[in-house]
C-alpha angles and dihedrals in degrees: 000000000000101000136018129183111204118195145174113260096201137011096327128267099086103139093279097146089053096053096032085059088046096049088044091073085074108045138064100230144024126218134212101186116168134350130059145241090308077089122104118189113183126205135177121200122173094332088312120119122213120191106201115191101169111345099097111252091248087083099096097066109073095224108053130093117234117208120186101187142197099293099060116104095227113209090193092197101050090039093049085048089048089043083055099043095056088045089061097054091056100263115126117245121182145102090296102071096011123067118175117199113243085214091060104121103229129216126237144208091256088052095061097048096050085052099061097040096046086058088054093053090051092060115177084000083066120140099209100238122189086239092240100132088247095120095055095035092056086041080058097048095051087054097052097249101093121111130235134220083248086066100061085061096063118060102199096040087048094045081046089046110045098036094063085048089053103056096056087051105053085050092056085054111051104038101032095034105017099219125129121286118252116242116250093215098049093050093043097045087051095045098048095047095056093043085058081059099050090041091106105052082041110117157118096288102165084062093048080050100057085038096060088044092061093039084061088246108154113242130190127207097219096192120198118222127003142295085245085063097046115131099231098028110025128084098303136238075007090076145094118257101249136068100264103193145042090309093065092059097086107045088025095052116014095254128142109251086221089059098065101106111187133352127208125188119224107210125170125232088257126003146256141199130197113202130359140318137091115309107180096201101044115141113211107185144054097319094049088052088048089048087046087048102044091044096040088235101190114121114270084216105040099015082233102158104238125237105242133213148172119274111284113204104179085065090047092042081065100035093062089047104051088058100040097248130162093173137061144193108225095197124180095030088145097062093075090065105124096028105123085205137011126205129215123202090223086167149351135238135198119201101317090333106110107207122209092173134057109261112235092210120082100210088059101047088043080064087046114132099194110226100229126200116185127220120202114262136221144234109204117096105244101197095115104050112111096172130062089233088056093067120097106266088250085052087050095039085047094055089039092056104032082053094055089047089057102046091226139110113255098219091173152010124200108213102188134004096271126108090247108037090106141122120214108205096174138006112279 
């Protein structure tokens, strides 16, 4: 397939970074195509955990090419200290593998600090941002005062250009928050040193995209967060401030919308949420602690431990939908080994109003009662199946019937957090 597009079917978190690396074996090149470093890709090789924020999950197989494009929100001094990072441990890292587009908008000192004390001012109205300075640098962006990769190459336009932005900044920040001005020399010596550094992975990289599409190279959309965050269709305000799916490629990364070839959603066996924000499905007692603690639910990025939940397959149902996917990853289904009984959100109802279907409003979904229905559980631990017929029968019974709830195909479960605990049910 020459281009795939790989998503998140709920509220982030559902196991991307394991299947992306495994789909990466067969592609040419990998894409980062909108978000931040708010995202946390997780990979397991060999008993050995890497976190991945921006560098695109393909980077752990020598031969690929890792694109982070336009869409991306690039924090340079996180991603040089993620670039280094990997280096250390022994994976190359260089221009060779890794392209950054010159159009990416970057974030700044003074964006992480308005983030975070934008979120304080809110108060119980907070978002529960991550506190990585996306939301305002996209908010820049959108106003036409943000700065692009392109800039820190420059000295004069970057000294030009951040020093007007910093001057309404620091504005914002003495006399709204009351908190000290940042210094203009100090930010633009930083950001022009490591922009010295990046100089050589820096390019064009929607054109080197359309170029290997024509050329017949494989290329995977690898999408932070999930379709339940995404700016125009998530739980709004409770999102996060990019298109997180299918949608987002175009715009995010210069690609021909025609030229999206096929979309598969990733969803976990249950469900989690960062932040706030309705989440229908969430389980608050005993049982959500034991889901948090059996699938080590703490965010790869803030170390903020997730609200958990049971599947919820009127949010996946739409999901699937809003991104044109038939197929779908089923992660963590292991996880669910030692539960007597598992429960399924299969709709939801306000007041005497039964709904099938995900309700776009927020203030309708914040008044959601899931329906739950509930499955019998298992006790066997399920790590080292590597074949459909090796689960336990209620495994097997669960991931028929969730499947059937959904209305799409189940291609693969990931049973465990290495690369090859995994079930394929049907060819990617």
């Amino acid at each position: 397939m020459p281009s795939l597009s790989v998503f998140g079917a709920q509220w982030g978190d559902e196991g991307k970074g394991k299947i992306i690396d495994l789909l990466a074996r067969d592609v040419d090149l990998v894409v980062r195509y909108q978000g931040g470093a708010n995202a946390g890709h997780t990979v397991v090789v060999g008993g050995e955990k890497y976190v991945l924020h921006l560098v695109p999950s393909g980077v752990l197989h020598p031969d690929k090419i890792n694109v982070i494009a336009n869409g991306v929100a690039v924090d340079p001094a996180g991603l040089l200290a993620e670039i280094d990072g990997l280096r250390a441990r022994g994976v190359e890292v260089s221009e060779r593998n890794l392209r950054l587009s010159s159009n990416a908008h970057l974030i700044f000192e003074h964006h992480r600090r308005i983030d975070h004390l934008s979120e304080k001012w809110l108060g119980a109205g907070r978002i529960g941002t991550t506190g990585r300075g996306i939301g305002p640098a996209y908010a820049d962006k959108a106003a036409r005062v943000g700065l692009r990769v392109a800039d820190l190459l420059d000295a004069e336009r970057c000294r030009a250009r951040l020093g007007a932005a910093m001057v309404e900044k620091n504005a914002v920040l003495e006399r709204v928050y009351e908190v000290a001005p940042l210094g203009l020399e100090a930010e633009l010596e930083r950001a022009l040193a490591i922009g010295e550094r990046l100089r050589p992975c820096v390019g064009d990289t929607g054109a080197e995209l359309r170029a290997a599409y024509r050329d017949g190279r494989r290329i995977l959309f690898e999408g932070a967060q999930g379709a339940m965050l995404d700016i125009d269709h998530g739980t709004y305000p409770y999102v996060t401030s990019s298109n997180t799916g299918t949608a987002g490629i175009p715009a995010g990364a210069g690609f021909p919308p025609s030229w999206i070839d096929d979309a598969i959603g990733i969803a976990k066996a249950y469900c989690t949420r960062v932040g706030e924000g309705p989440f229908p499905s969430e389980e608050r007692g005993a049982r959500g602690q034991a889901i948090r603690d059996a699938g080590d639910e703490y965010g790869a990025t803030t170390g903020r431990p997730r609200r958990c939940g049971w599947f919820d397959a009127v949010a996946v149902r739409y999901a699937l939908a809003l991104n044109g996917a038939r197929r779908w990853v089923m992660t963590n289904l292991d996880v669910l080994s030692g539960f007597e009984e598992i429960p399924v959100a299969t709709a939801y109802r306000v007041g005497e109003r039964a709904l099938a279907e995900y309700p776009a409003e927020l203030t309708t979904l914040d008044g959601c009662r899931p329906v739950f229905e509930s499955r019998p559980g298992w006790s066997e631990a399920i790590g080292a199946a590597r074949r459909f017929e090796e689960l336990p029968a209620n495994a097997r019974a669960y991931v028929e019937w969730v499947e059937e709830r959904v209305g799409a195909e189940i291609v693969m479960l990931s049973v465990g957090p290495e690369r090859e605990q995994v079930i394929l049910r049907s060819e990617l």
